[in-house]
C-alpha positions in Angstrom: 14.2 1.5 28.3 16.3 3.8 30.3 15.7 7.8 29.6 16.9 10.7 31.0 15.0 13.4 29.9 16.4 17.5 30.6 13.8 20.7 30.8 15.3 23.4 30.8 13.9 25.6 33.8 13.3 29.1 32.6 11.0 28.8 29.7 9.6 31.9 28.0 5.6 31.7 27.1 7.2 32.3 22.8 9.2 28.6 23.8 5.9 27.1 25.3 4.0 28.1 22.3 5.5 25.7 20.2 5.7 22.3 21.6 5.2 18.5 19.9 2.0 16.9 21.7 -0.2 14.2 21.1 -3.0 16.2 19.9 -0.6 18.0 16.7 1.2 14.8 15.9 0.9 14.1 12.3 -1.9 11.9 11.4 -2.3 9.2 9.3 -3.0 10.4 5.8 -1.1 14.0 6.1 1.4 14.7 3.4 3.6 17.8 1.9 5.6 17.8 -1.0 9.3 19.5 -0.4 11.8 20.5 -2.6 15.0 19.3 -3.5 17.7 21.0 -2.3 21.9 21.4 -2.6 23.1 18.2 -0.6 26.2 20.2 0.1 24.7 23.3 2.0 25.3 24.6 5.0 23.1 22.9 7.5 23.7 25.8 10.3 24.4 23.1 12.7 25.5 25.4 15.5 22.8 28.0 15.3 21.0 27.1 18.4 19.3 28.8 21.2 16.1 31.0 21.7 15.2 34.2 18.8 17.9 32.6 16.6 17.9 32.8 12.7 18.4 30.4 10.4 18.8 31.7 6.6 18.4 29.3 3.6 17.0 31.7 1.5 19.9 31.5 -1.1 20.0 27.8 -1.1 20.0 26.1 -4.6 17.6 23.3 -5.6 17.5 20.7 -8.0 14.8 21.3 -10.6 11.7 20.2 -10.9 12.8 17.4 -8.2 10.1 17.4 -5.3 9.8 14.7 -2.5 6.7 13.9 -0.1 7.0 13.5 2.9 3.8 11.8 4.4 2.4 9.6 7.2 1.0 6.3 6.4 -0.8 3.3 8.3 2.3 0.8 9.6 -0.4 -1.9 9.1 -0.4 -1.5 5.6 3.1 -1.2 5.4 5.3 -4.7 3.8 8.1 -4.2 6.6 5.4 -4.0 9.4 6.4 -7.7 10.5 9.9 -6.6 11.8 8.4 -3.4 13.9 6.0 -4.7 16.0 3.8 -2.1 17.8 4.1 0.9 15.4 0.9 2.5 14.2 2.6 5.6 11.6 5.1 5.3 9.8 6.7 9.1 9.0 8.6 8.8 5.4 10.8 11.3 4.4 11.2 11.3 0.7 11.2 7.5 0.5 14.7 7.8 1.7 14.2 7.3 5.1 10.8 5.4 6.7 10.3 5.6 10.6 8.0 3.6 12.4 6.9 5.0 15.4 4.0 5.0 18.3 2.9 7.5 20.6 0.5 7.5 23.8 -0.2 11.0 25.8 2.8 10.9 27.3 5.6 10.4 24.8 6.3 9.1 20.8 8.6 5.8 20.7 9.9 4.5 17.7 10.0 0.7 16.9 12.9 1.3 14.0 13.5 2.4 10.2 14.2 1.3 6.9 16.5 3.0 4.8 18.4 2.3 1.0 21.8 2.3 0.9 24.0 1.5 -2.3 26.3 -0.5 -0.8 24.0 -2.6 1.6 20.8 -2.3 -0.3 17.5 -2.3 1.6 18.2 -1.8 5.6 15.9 -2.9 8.4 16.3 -1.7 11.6 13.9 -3.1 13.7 14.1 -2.1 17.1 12.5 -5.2 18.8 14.5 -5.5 21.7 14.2 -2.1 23.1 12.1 0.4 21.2 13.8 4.1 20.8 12.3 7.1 22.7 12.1 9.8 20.0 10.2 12.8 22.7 8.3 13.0 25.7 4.9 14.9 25.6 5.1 17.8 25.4 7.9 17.9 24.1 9.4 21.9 23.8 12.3 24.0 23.8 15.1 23.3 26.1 13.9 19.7 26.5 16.0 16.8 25.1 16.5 13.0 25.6 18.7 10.3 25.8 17.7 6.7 25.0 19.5 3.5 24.8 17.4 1.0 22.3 18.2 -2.6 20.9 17.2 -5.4 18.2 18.4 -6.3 14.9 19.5 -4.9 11.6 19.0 -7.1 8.0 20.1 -6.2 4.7 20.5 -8.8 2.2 23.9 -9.0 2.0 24.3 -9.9 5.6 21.4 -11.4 6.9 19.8 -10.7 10.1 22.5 -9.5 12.9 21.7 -8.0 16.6 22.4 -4.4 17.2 22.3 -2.0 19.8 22.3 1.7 19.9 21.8 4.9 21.2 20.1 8.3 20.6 19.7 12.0 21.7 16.5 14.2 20.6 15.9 17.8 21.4 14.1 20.7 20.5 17.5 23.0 20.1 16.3 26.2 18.8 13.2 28.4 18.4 13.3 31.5 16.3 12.8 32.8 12.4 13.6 30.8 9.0 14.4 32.0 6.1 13.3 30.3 2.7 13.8 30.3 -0.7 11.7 33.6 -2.7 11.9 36.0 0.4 9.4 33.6 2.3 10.2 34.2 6.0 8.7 32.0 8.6 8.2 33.1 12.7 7.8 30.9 15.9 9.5 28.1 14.1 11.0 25.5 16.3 13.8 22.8 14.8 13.9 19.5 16.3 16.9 17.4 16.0 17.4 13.6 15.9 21.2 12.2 16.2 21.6 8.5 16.9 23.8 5.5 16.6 23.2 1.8 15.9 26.3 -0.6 15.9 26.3 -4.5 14.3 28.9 -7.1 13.7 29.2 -7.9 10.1 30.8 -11.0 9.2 33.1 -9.9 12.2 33.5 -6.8 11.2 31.9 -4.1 13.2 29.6 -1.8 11.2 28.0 1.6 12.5 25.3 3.0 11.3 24.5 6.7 12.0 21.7 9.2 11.2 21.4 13.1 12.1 18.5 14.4 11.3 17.0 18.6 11.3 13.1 19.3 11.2 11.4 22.9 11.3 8.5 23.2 12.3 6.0 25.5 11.9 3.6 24.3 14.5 0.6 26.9 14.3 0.3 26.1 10.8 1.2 22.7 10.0 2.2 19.2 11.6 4.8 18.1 8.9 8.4 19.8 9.1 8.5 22.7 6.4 12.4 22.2 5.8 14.1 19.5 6.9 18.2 18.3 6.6 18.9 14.5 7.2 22.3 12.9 6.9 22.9 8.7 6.9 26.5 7.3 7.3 27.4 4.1 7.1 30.7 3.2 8.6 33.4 0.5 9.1 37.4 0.1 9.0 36.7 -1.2 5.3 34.3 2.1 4.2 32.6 5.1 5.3 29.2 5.9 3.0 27.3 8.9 3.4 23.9 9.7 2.1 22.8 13.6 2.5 19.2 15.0 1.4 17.8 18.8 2.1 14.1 19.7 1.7 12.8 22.9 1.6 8.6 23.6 1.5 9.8 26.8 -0.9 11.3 26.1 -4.3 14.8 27.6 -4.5 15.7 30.3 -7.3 18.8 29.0 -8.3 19.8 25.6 -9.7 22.2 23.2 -9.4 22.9 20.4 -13.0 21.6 16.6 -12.0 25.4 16.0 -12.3 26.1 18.0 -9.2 23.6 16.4 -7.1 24.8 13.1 -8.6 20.8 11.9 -8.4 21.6 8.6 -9.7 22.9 5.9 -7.3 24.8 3.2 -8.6 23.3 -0.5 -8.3 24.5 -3.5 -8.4 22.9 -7.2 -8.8 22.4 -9.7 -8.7 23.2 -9.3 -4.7 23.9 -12.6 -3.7 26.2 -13.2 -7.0 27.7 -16.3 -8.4 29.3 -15.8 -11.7 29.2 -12.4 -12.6 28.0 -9.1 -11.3 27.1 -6.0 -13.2 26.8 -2.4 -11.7 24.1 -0.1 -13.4 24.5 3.3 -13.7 28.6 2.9 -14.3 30.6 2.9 -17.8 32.7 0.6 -19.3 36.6 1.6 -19.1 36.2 2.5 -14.9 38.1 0.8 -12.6 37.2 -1.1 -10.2 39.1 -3.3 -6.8 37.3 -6.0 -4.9 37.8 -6.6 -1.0 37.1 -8.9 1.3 35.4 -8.4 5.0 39.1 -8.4 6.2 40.1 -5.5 3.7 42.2 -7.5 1.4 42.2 -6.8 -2.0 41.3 -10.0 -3.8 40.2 -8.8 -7.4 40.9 -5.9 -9.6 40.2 -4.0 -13.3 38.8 -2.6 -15.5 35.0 -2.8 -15.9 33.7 -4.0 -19.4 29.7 -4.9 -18.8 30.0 -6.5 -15.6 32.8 -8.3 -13.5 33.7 -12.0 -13.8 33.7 -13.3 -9.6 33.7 -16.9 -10.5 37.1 -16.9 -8.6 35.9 -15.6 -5.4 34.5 -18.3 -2.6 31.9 -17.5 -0.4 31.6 -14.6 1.8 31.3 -11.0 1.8 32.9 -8.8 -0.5 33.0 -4.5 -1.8 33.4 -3.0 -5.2 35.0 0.3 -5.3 34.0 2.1 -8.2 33.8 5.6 -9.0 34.2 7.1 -5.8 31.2 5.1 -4.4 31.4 1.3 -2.0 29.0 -1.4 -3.0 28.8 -4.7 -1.2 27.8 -8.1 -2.6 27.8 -11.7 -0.7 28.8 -15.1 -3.0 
C-alpha cells in the first residue's frame, strides 16, 4: 500500500482536541438515526479551514423519512466473503456499507457495497490492496493519499479487476449549524473522495464516491450530519446517487416527488424474453443500447419490453431520465 500522509505543522490545542483514534472509533453495536434531507442542497464544499461555519439550519427534509446509520459485526455480514480482514462494517442509511479495520496506528478499509439502479447490487472488494481511510490520530490539517486494488461484481457484469485511488482529510474544524436553531461547537468534518475504475464488457466504467462527515467528537462517535454523493460513469452514462443526513429534523419540507424516493427497478436482470421496469408507467419511452452505444431497440413501454430480438451481451434502458443495465 503506498501512502503519503501530510500534517500540517502549526496545530492549535482547539484542532488537537478533536482527532479520530482508536480509542473513539465507533464500536460494534453503536447506532443514530439521521434525517432525510434535500438531495439538492448546498453541500458548502469549499468552506474549509480552522473557526469556519457551516450553516444548514434552513435545509429542508423529507418527512417523517429517517435513516440509521450504525456499526455492525463484518462477521455477521452475507458479503463478508469478498472483504477479507474487516471486523465493522459502518453503514450509512443502507445506501452505502463500508467494511473496514483498524489497529492503533491507522483504519484501512477492505471495500463497500453499494445499490445502484442501473447496475444493481455493487461489490467492491478491495482484495488486492486494501484502502487507507486515516492514520491514528488522525486530526485537522492531516490527509492521505492511497492507491488500493481488487475487484468489482455486479450482476450484470460479473466479477471484473479494478483499481483505484483515494484522498481522506480532516478539512475543517469550526461551528455547525442545524435544523431548529441547534448550533454545534468543536465540530470537525472529515472528507472521503475516491475513485475505482473497471473494464466492462470493454468499456471502461468509473465509479466515484465523495463523502462529508461532522463530527461531534466530545459527544458522540457517529457523524451528526453527513453528505455522500455516488457516480457512476462511462462514455454510454453518467448516474448519480446523492443522500444528506442531518441528526436535527428540518422545519421545512420537500413532496416525495421532489426527492424522487422511488428508484426504478428492473428484472429479471439477466433477461431472456422480456423485461419489465417497476416503478415506471405505461405510455414512456424508452431506447435500448448496447456496450458500444448503439441504439438497437426503441418504444413505447406497455408492461414490459419484448428483448427476444437482442443476442447476448450487455445492454441500457433509458427511461425517464434515469439508465438501467440488463445482460441477455
Amino acid at each position: 500500500m503506498k501512502t503519503i500522509t501530510i500534517a500540517c505543522c502549526l496545530l492549535s490545542f482547539y484542532g488537537l482536541s478533536q482527532s479520530f483514534n482508536q480509542a473513539n472509533e465507533p464500536a460494534i453495536g453503536n447506532l443514530v438515526s439521521l434525517h432525510l434531507c434535500d438531495s439538492n442542497a448546498n453541500i458548502l464544499a469549499g468552506t474549509m479551514g480552522n473557526n469556519v461555519t457551516w450553516d444548514f439550519s434552513q435545509i429542508a427534509g423529507v418527512f417523517g423519512v429517517t435513516k440509521d446509520i450504525q456499526i455492525t459485526d463484518a462477521s455477521l455480514d452475507p458479503n463478508i466473503a469478498s472483504f477479507a480482514g474487516a471486523t465493522k462494517v459502518y453503514d450509512i442509511g443502507g445506501s452505502l456499507l463500508t467494511y473496514f479495520s483498524s489497529t492503533a496506528n491507522d483504519r484501512t478499509s477492505q471495500g463497500f457495497v453499494f445499490n445502484e439502479p442501473a447496475l444493481g447490487l455493487v461489490i467492491a472488494s478491495w482484495n488486492s490492496n486494501n484502502q487507507l481511510l486515516m492514520n491514528y490520530p488522525f486530526t485537522y490539517g492531516d490527509l492521505t493519499n492511497d492507491n488500493f486494488s481488487g475487484d468489482v461484481n455486479t450482476t450484470p457484469t460479473g466479477t471484473i479487476p479494478a483499481i483505484g485511488s483515494s484522498n481522506t482529510s480532516v478539512d475543517g474544524v469550526g461551528t455547525l449549524k442545524l435544523p431548529g436553531n441547534n448550533t454545534y461547537n468543536n465540530v470537525v468534518r472529515f472528507h472521503l473522495t475516491d475513485s475505482a475504475s473497471a473494464a466492462v464488457f470493454g468499456t471502461a466504467v468509473t465509479f466515484i464516491r465523495d463523502v462529508y462527515e461532522y463530527y461531534d467528537l466530545a459527544a458522540s462517535n457517529l457523524p451528526i450530519f453527513v453528505t455522500m454523493n455516488i457516480a457512476v460513469s462511462s462514455p454510454l452514462f453518467n448516474l448519480n446517487n446523492t443522500l444528506i443526513l442531518s441528526k436535527d429534523q428540518p422545519t421545512t419540507f420537500l413532496g416525495m416527488g421532489e426527492e424522487q424516493l422511488a428508484k426504478l427497478c428492473l428484472f429479471p436482470n439477466p433477461a431472456q424474453q422480456h423485461i419489465a421496469i417497476q416503478g415506471i408507467d405505461n405510455g414512456v419511452d424508452f431506447f435500448i443500447t448496447n456496450s458500444l452505444g448503439k441504439t438497437v431497440l426503441q418504444g413505447t413501454y406497455a408492461d414490459g419490453v419484448d428483448v427476444t430480438i437482442l443476442s447476448a451481451g450487455l445492454y441500457y434502458v433509458t427511461i425517464n431520465g434515469q439508465v438501467l443495465s440488463f445482460t441477455k
